[in-house]
Backbone as a chain_set.jsonl record, in Angstrom:
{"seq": "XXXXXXXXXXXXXXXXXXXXXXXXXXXXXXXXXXXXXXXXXXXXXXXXXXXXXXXXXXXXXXXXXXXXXXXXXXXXXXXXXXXXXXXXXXXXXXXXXXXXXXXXXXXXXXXXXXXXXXXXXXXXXXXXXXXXXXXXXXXXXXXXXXXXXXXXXXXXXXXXXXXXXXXXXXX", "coords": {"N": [[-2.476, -11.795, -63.868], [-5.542, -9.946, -62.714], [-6.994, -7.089, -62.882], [-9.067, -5.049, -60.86], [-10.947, -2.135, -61.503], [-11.449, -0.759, -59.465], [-9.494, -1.335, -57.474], [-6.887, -0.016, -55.869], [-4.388, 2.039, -57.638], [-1.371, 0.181, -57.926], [1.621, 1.606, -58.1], [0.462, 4.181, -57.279], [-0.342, 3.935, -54.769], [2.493, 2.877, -53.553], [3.657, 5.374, -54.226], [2.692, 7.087, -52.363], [2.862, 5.638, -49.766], [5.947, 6.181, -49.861], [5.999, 8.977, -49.443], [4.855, 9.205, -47.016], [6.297, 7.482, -45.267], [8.7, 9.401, -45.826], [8.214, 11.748, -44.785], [7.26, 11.58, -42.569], [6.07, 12.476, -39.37], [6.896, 10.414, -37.185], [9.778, 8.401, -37.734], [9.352, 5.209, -38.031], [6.826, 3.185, -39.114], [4.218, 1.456, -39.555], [2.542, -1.677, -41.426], [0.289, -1.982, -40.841], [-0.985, 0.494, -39.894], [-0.512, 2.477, -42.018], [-2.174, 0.649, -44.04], [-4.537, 1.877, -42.573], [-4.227, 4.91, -42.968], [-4.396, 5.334, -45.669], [-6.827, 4.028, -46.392], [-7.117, 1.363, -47.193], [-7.721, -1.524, -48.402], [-8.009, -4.835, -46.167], [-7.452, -6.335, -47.88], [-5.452, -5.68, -49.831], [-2.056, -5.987, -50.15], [0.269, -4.781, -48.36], [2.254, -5.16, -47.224], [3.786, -7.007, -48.627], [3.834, -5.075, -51.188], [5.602, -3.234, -50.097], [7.898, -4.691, -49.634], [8.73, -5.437, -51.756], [10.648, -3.449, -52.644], [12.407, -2.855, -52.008], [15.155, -1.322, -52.218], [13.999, 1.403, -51.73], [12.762, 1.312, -49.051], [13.506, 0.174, -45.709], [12.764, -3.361, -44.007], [12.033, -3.53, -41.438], [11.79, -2.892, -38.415], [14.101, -1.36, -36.182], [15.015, -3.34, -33.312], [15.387, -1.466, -30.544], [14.636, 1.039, -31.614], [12.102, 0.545, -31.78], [11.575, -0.351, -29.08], [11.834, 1.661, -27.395], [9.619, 3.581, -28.915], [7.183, 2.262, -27.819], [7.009, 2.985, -25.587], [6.739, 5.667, -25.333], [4.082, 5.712, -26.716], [2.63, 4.409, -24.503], [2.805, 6.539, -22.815], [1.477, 8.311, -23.943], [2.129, 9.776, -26.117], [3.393, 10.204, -29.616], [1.201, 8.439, -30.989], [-0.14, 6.712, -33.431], [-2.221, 6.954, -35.894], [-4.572, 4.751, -35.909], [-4.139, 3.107, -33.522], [-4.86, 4.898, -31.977], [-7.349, 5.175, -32.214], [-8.331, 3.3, -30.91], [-9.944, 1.505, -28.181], [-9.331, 2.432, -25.414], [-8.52, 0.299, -23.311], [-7.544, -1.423, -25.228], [-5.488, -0.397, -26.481], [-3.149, -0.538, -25.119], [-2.099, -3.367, -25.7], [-2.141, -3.668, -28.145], [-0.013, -1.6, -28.378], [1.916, -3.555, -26.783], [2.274, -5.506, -28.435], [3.158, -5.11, -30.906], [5.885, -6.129, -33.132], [8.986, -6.086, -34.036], [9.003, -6.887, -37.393], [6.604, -5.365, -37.969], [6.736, -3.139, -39.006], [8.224, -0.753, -40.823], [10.209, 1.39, -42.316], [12.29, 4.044, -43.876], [15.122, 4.081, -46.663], [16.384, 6.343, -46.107], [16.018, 7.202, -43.352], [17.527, 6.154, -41.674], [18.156, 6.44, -38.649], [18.595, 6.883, -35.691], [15.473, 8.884, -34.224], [15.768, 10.218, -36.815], [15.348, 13.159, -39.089], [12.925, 14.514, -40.865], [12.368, 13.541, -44.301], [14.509, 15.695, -47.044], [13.132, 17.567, -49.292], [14.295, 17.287, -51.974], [15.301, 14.065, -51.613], [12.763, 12.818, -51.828], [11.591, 13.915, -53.867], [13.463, 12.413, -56.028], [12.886, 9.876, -55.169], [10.131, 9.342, -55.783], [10.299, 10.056, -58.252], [11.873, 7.638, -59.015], [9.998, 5.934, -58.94], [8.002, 6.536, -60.504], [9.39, 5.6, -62.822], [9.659, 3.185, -62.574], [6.652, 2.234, -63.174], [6.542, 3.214, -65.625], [8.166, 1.811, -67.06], [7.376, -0.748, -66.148], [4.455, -0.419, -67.95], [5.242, 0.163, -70.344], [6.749, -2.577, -71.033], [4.384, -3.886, -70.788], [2.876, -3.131, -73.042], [4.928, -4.056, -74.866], [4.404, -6.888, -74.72], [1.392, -6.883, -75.871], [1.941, -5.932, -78.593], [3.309, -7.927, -79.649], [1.518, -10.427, -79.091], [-0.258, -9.35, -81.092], [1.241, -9.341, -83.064], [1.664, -12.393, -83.533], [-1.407, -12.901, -83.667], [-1.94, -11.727, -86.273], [-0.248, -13.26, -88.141], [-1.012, -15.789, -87.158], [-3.955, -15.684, -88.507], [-3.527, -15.062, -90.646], [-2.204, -17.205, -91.977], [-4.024, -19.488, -91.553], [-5.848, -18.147, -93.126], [-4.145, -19.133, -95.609], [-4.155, -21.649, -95.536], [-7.247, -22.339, -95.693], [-7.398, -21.442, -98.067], [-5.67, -23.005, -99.746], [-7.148, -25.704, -99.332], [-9.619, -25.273, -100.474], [-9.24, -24.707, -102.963], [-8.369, -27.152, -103.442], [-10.391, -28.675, -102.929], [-12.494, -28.111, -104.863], [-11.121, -29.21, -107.295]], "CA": [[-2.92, -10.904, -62.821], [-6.098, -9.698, -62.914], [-7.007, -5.84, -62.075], [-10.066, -4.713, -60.659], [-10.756, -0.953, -61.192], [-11.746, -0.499, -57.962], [-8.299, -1.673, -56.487], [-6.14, 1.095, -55.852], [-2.936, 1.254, -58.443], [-0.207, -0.056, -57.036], [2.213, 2.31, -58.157], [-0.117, 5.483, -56.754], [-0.044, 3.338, -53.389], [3.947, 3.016, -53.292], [4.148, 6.698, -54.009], [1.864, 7.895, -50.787], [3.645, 4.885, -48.751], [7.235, 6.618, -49.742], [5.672, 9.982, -48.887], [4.775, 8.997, -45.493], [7.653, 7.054, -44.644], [9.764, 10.092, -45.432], [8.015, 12.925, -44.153], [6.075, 11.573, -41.283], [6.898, 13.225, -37.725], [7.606, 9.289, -37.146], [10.182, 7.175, -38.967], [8.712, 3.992, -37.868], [5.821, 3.356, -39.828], [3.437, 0.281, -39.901], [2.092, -1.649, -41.858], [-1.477, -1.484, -40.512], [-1.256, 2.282, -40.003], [-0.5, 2.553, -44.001], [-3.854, 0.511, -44.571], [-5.314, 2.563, -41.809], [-4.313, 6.038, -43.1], [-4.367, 5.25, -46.96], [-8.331, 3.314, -46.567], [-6.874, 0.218, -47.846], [-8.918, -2.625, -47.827], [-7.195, -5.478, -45.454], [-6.711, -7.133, -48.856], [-4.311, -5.308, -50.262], [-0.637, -6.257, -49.411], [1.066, -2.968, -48.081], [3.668, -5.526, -46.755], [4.45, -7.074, -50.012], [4.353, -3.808, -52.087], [7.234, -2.393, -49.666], [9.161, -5.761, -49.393], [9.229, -5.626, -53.483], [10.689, -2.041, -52.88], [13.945, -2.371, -50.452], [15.51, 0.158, -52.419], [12.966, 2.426, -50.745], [12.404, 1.123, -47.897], [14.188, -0.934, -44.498], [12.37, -3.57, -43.943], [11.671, -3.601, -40.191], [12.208, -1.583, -37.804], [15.371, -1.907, -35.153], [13.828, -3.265, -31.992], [15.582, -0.824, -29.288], [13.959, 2.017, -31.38], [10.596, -0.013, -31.085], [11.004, 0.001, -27.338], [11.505, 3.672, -27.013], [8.184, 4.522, -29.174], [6.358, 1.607, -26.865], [7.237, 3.588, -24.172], [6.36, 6.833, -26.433], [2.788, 5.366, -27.104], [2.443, 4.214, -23.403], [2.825, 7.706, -22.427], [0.531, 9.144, -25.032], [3.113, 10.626, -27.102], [3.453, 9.276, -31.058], [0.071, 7.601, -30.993], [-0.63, 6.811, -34.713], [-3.988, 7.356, -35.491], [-5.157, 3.075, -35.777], [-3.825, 2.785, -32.393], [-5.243, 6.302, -30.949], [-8.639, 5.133, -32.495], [-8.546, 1.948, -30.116], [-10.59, 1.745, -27.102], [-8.048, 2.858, -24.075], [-7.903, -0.948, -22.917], [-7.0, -2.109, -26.432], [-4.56, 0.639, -26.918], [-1.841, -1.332, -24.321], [-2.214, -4.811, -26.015], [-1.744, -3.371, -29.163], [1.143, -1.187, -28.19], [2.787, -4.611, -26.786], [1.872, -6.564, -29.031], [4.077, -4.666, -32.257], [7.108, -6.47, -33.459], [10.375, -5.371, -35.432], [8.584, -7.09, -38.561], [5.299, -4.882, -38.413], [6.642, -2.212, -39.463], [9.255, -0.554, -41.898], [11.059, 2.785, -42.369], [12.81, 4.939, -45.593], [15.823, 3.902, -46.088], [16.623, 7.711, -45.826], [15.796, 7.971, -42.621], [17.569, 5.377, -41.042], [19.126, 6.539, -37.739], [17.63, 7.367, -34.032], [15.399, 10.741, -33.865], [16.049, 10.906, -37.543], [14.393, 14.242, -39.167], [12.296, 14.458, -42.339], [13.492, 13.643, -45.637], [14.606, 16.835, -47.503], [12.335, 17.518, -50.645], [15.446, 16.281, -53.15], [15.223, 12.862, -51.774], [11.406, 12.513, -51.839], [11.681, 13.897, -55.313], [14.1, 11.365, -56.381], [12.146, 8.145, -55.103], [8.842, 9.86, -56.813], [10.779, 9.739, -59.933], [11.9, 6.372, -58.951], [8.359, 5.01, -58.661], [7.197, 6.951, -62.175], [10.667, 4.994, -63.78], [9.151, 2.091, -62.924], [5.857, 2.585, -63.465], [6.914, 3.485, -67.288], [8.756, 0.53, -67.393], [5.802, -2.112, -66.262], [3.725, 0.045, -69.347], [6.471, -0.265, -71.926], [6.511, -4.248, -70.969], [2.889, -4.958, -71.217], [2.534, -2.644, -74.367], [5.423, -4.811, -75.67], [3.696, -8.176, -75.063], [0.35, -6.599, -76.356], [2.398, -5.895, -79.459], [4.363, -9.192, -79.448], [0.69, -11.099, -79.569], [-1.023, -8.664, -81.877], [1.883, -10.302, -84.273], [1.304, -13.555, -83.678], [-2.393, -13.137, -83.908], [-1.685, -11.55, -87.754], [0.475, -14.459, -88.47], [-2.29, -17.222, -87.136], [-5.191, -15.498, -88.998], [-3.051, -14.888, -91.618], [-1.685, -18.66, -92.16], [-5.157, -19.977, -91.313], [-6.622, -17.619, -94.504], [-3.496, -19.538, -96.816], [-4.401, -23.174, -95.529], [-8.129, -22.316, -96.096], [-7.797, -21.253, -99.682], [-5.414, -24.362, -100.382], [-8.089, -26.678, -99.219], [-10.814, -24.612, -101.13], [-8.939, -25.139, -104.569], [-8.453, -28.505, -103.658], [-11.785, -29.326, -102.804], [-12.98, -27.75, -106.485], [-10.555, -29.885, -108.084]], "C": [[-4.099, -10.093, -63.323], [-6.122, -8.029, -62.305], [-8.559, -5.112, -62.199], [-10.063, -3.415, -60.542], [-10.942, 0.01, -60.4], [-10.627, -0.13, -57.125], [-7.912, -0.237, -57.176], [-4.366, 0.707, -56.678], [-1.936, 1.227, -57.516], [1.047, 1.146, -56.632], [1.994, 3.864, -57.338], [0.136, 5.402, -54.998], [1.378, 3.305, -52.855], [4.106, 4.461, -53.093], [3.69, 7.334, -52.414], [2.283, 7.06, -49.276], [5.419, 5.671, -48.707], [7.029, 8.259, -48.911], [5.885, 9.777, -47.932], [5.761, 8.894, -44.748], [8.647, 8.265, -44.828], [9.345, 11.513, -44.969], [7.121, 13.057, -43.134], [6.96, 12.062, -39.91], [7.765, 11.736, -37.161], [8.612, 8.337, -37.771], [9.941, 6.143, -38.99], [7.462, 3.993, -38.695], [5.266, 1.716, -39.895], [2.886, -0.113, -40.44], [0.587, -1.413, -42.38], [-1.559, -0.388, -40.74], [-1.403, 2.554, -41.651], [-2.194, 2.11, -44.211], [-4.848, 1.518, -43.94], [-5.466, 4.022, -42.49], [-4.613, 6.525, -44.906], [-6.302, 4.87, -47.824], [-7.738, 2.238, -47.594], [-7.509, -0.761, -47.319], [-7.835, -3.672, -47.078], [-6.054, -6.626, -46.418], [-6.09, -6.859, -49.374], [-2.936, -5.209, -49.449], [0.549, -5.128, -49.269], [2.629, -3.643, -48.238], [4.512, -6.387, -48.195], [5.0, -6.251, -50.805], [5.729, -3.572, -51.561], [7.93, -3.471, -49.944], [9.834, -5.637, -50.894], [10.336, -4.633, -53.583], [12.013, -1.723, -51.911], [15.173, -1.558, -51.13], [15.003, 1.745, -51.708], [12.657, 2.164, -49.504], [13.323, -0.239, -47.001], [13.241, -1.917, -44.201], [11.252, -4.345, -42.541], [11.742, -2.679, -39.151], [12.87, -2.182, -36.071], [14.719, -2.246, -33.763], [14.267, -2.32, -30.518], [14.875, 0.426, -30.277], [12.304, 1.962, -31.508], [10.526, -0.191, -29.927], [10.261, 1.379, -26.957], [10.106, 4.508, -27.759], [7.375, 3.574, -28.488], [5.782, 2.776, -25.943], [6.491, 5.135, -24.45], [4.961, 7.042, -25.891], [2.229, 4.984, -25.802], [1.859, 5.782, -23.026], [1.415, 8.649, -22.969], [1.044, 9.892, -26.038], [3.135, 9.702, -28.856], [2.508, 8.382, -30.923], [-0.133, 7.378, -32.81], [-2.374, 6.592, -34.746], [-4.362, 5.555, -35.586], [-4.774, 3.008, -34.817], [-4.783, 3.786, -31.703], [-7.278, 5.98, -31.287], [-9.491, 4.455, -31.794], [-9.082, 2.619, -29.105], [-9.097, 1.818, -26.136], [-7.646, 1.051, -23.608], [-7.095, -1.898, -23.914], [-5.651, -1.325, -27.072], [-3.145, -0.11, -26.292], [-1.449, -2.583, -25.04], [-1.96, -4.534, -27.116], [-0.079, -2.628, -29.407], [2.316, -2.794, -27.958], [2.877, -5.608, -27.874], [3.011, -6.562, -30.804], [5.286, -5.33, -32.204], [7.971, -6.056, -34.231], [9.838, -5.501, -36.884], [6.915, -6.152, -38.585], [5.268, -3.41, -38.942], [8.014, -1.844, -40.282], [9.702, 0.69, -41.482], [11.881, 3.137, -43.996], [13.931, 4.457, -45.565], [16.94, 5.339, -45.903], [16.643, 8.157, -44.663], [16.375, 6.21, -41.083], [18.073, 5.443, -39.181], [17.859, 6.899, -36.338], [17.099, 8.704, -34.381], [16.067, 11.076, -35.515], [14.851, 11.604, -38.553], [13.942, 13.59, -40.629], [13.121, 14.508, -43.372], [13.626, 15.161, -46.384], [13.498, 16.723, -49.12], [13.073, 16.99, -51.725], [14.989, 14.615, -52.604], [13.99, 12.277, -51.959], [11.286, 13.126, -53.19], [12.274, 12.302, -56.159], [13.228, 10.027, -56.362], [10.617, 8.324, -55.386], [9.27, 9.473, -58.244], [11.199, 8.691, -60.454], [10.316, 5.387, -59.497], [7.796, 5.527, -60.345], [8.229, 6.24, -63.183], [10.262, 3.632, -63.908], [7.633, 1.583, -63.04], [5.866, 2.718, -65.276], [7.256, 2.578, -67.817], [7.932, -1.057, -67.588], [4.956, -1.633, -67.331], [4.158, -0.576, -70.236], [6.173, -2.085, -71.774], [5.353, -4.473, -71.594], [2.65, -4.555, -72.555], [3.477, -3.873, -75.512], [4.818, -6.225, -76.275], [2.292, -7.875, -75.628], [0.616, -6.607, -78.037], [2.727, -7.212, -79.92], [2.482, -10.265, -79.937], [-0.282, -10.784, -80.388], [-0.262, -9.498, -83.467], [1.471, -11.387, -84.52], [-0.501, -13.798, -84.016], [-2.546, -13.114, -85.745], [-1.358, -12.825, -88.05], [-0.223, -15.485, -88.655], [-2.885, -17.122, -88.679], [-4.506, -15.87, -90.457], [-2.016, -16.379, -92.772], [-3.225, -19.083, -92.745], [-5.94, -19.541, -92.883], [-6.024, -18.178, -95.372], [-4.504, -20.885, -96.912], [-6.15, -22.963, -96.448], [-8.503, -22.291, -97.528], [-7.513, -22.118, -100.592], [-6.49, -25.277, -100.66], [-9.5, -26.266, -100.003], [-10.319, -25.242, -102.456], [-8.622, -26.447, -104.219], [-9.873, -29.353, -103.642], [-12.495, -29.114, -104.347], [-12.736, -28.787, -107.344], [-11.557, -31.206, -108.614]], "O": [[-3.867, -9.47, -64.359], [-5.369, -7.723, -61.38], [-9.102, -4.731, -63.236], [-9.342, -3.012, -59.63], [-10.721, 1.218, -60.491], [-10.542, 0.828, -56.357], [-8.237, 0.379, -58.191], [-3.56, -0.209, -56.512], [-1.686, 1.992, -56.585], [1.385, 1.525, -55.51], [2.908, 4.56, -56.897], [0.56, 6.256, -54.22], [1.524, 3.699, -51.698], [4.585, 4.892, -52.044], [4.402, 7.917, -51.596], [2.152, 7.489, -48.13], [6.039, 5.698, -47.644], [7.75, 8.636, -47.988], [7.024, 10.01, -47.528], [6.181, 9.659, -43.88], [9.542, 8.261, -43.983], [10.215, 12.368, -44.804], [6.439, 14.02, -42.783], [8.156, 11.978, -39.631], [8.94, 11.776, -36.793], [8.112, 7.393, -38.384], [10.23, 5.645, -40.078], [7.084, 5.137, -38.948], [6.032, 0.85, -40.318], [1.973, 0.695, -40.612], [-0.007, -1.021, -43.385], [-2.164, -0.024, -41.748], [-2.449, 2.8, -42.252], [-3.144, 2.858, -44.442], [-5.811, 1.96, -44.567], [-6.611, 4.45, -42.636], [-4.928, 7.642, -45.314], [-6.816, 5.148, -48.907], [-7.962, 2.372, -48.797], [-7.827, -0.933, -46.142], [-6.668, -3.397, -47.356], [-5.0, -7.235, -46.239], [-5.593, -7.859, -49.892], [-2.737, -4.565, -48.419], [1.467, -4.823, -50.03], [3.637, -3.246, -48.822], [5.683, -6.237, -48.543], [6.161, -6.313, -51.209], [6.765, -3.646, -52.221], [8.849, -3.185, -50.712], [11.03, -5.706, -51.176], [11.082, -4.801, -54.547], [12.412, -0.713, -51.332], [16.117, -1.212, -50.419], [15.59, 2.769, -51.356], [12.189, 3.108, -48.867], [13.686, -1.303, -47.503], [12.264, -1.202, -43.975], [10.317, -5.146, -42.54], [11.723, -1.485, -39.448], [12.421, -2.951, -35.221], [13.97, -1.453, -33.194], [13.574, -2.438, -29.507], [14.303, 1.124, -29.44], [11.491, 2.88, -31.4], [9.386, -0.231, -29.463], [9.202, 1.881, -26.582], [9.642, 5.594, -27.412], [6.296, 4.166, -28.438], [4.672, 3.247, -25.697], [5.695, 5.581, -23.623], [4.56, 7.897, -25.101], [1.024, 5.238, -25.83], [0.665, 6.081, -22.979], [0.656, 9.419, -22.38], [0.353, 10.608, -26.763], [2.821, 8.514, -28.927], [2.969, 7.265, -30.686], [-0.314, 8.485, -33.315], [-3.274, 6.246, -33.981], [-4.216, 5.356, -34.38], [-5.409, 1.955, -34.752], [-5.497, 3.335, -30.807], [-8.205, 6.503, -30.669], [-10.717, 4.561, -31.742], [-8.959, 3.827, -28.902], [-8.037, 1.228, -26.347], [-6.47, 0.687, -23.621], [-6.302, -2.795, -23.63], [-4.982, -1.728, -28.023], [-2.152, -0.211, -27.012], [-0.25, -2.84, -24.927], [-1.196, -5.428, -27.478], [0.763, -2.942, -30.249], [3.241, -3.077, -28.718], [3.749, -6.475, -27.92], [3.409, -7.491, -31.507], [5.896, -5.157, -31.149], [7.575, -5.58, -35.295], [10.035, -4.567, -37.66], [6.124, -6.545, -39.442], [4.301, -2.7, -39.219], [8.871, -2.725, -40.347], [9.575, 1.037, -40.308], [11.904, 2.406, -44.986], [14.236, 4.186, -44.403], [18.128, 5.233, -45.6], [17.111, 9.279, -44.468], [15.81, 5.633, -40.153], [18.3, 4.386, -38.593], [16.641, 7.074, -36.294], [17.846, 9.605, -34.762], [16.81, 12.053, -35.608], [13.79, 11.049, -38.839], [14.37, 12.626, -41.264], [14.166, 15.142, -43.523], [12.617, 15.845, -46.212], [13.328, 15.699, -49.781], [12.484, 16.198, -52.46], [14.26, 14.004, -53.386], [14.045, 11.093, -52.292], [10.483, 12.396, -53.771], [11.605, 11.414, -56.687], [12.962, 9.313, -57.329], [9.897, 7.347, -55.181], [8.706, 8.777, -59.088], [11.174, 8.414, -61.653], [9.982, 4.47, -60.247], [7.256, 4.767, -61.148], [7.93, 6.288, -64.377], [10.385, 2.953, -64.927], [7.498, 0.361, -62.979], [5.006, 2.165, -65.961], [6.869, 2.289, -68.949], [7.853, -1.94, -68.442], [4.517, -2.631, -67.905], [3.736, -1.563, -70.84], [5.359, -2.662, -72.495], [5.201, -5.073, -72.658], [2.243, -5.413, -73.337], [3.031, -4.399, -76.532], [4.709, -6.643, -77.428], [1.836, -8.96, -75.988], [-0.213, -7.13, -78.782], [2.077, -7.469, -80.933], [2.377, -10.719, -81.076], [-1.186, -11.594, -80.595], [-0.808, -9.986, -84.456], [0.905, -11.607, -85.591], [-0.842, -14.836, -84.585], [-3.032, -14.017, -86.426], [-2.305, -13.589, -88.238], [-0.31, -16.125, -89.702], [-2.649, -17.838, -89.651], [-4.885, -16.767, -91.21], [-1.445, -16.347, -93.863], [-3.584, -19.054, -93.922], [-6.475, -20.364, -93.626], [-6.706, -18.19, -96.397], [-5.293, -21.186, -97.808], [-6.286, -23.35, -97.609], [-9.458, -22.826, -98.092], [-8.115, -22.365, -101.637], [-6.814, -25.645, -101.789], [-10.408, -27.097, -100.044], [-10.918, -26.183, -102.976], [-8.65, -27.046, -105.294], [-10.217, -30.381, -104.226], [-13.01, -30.094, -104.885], [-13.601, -29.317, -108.043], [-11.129, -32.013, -109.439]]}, "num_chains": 1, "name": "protein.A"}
């Protein structure tokens, strides 16, 4: 896996996706909107990151309480801003157009009309995300370690054979 230092870290991205999802006025949450409200390029996989992450997150969202924000967003009520940005004729087609899979939720906040996460649990899955975050470090440092050995070892072979074949060549 390559990493361009451009791209946004993953881990920084999970954290401001758990944010959202638990302290947005909405518990529905999409994946577009995320790219939309985060400036994620189209190439980065919001919907992967969360799917990796179903400890943190539901991975759809129930379709009778995707009617009732249709109906919401019809109205003009719970517009997320990538929808509210749309031209008025594109705003309907988009509203219909959302399925159970386009969007997610906490799994904190799973119920009808349910309120913001309390600051403990949005602590917690912060500290989650820095646990594993520490953990993907520790790994790569290990294998950085792990072939720093084996490189010794090569070089360090490679310098015996060489010196054999030196005193043999003298001979």
């Amino acid at each position: 896996m390559t990493t361009n230092h451009n791209d946004p870290d993953e881990f920084a991205v999970l954290a401001a996706i758990w944010i959202l999802a638990n302290n947005d006025e909405n518990a529905l949450i999409t994946y577009r909107g995320v790219q939309h409200r985060l400036n994620l390029s189209n190439e980065f996989d919001v919907r992967g990151l969360v799917s990796r992450h179903g400890e943190l997150f539901r991975l759809s969202m129930p379709e009778s309480r995707l009617q009732r924000w249709r109906e919401d967003m019809k109205a003009g009520k719970r517009l997320p801003s990538w929808i509210r940005e749309m031209a008025v004729g594109e705003r309907a087609q988009l509203i219909e157009a959302l399925k159970p899979n386009d969007g997610f939720r906490s799994q904190f906040r799973s119920g009808d009309n349910a309120p913001k996460s309390e600051v403990a649990v949005i602590e917690w899955g912060l500290g989650h995300i820095e646990r594993l975050r520490k953990a993907r470090s520790e790994a790569r440092e290990a294998t950085v370690k792990s072939w720093q050995i084996w490189l010794v070892f090569v070089t360090s072979f490679l310098g015996v054979i060489a010196t054999i074949v030196a005193a043999l060549l003298k001979k």
